[in-house]
LUMLO-341873 format. One line per field, with one value per atom (N, C-alpha, C): atom name; x, y, z. Coordinates in steps of 0.2 Angstrom, whole numbers. Example, Ala and Ser with C-alpha at 12.3 -4.5 7.8 and 13.67 -1.06 7.14 Angstrom:
BEGIN
atom <- c(N  CA  C  N  CA  C);
X <- c(66  62  66  64  68  64);
Y <- c(-28  -22  -16  -11  -5  0);
Z <- c(39  39  39  35  36  39);
This chain:
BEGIN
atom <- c(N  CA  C  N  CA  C  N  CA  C  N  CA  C  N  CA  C  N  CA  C  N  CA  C  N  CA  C  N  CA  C  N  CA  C  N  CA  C  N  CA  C  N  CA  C  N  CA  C  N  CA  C  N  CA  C  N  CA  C  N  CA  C  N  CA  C  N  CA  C  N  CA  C  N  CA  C  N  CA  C  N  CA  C  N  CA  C  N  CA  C  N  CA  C  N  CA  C  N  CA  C  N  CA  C  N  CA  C  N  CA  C  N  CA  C  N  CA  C  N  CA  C  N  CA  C  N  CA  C  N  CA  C  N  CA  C  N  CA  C  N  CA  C  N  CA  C  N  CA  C  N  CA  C  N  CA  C  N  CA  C  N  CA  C  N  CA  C  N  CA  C  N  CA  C  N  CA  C  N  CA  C  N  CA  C  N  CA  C  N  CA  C  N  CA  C  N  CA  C  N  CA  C  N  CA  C  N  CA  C  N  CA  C  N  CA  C  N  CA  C  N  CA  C  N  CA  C  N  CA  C  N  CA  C  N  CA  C  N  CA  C  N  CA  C  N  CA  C  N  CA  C  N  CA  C  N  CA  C  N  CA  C  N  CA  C  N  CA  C  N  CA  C  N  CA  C  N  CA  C  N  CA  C  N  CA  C  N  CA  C  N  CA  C  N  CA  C  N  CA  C);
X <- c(-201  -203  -201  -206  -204  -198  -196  -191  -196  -194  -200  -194  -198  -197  -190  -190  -183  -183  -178  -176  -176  -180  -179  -176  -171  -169  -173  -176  -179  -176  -178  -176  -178  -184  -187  -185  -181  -180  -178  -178  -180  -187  -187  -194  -193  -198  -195  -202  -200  -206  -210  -216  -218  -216  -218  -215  -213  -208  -205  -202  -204  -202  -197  -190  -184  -183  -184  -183  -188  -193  -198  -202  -196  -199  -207  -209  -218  -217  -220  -222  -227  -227  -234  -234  -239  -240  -245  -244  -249  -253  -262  -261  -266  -263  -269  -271  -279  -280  -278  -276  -272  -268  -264  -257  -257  -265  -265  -272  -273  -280  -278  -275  -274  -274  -276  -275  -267  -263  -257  -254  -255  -252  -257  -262  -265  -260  -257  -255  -249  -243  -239  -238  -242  -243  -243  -248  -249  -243  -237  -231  -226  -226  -222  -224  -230  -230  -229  -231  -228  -219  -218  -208  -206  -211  -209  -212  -217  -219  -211  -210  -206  -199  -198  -193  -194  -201  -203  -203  -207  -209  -218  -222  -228  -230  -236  -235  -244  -245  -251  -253  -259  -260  -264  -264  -268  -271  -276  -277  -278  -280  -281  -286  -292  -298  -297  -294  -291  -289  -283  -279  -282  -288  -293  -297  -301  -307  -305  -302  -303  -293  -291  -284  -283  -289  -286  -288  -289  -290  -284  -281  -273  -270  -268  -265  -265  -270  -271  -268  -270  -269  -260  -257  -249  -249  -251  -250  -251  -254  -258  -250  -249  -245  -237  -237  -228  -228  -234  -234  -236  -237  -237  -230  -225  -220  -214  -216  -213  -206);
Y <- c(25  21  14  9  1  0  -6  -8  -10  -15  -15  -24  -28  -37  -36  -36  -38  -46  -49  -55  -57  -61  -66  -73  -75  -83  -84  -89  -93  -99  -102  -111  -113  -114  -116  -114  -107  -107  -99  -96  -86  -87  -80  -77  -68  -68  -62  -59  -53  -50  -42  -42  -37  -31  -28  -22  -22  -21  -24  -16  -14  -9  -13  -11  -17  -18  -9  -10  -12  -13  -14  -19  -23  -29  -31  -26  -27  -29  -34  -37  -34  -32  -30  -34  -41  -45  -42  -40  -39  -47  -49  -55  -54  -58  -56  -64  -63  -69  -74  -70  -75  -78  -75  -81  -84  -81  -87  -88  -93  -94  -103  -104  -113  -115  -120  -124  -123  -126  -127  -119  -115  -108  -105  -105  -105  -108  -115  -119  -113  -114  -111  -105  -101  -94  -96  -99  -99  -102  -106  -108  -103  -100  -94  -89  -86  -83  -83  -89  -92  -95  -93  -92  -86  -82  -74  -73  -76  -75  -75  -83  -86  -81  -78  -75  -67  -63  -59  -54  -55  -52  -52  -44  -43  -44  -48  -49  -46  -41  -38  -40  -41  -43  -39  -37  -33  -37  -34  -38  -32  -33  -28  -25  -27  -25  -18  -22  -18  -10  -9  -7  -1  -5  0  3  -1  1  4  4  5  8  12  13  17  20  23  17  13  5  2  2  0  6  12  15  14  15  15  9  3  0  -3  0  1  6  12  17  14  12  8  3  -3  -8  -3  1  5  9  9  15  10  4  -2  -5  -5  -6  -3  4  9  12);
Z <- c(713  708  709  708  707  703  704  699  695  687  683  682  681  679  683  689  693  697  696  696  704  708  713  712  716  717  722  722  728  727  732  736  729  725  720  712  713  705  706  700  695  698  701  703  697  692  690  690  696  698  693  692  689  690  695  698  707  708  715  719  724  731  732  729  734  743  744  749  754  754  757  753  751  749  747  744  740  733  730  725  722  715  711  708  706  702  698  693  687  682  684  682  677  670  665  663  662  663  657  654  645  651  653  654  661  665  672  674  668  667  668  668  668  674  676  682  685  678  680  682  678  680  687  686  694  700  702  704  703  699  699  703  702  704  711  715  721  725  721  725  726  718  717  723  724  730  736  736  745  746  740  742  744  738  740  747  749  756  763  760  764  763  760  759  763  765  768  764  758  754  753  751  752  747  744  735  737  732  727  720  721  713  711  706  700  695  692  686  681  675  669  671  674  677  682  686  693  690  683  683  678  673  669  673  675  678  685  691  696  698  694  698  702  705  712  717  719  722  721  716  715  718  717  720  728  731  738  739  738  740  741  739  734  741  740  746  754  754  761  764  757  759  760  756  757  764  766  772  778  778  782  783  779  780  781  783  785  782);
């Protein structure tokens, strides 16, 4: 099972990830479009993930779409990245 809102330091700040594989360092980003609809949170989000990158972390995003309509597409895809990173 994921951890659930676990806490990253990066270079830049608190990264507090949705759902995170510690050991296999995979990020689940759950995005809803209420809270990353803005330019500025667009923007954000794309720095935040390229820390987590730099830190050699796999970030997935979801959305509420993703996760009503289509979750076995989220699953696999969740299955696919834990079993690529062996």
């Amino acid at each position: 099972m994921p951890a659930v809102q676990h806490e990253i330091r990066t270079r830049r700040g608190r990264v507090v990830l949705d759902f995170a594989y510690l050991d296999k360092k995979i990020a689940i980003e759950a995005d809803g479009f209420r809270w990353h609809s803005s330019r500025q949170q667009w923007d954000h989000d794309r720095v935040r993930a390229n820390a987590l990158t730099m830190l050699g972390w796999t970030v997935l995003r979801v959305t509420w779409t993703h996760l009503h309509d289509r979750p076995d597409e989220v699953i696999e895809a969740i299955r696919a990245t834990l079993s690529s990173k062996g």
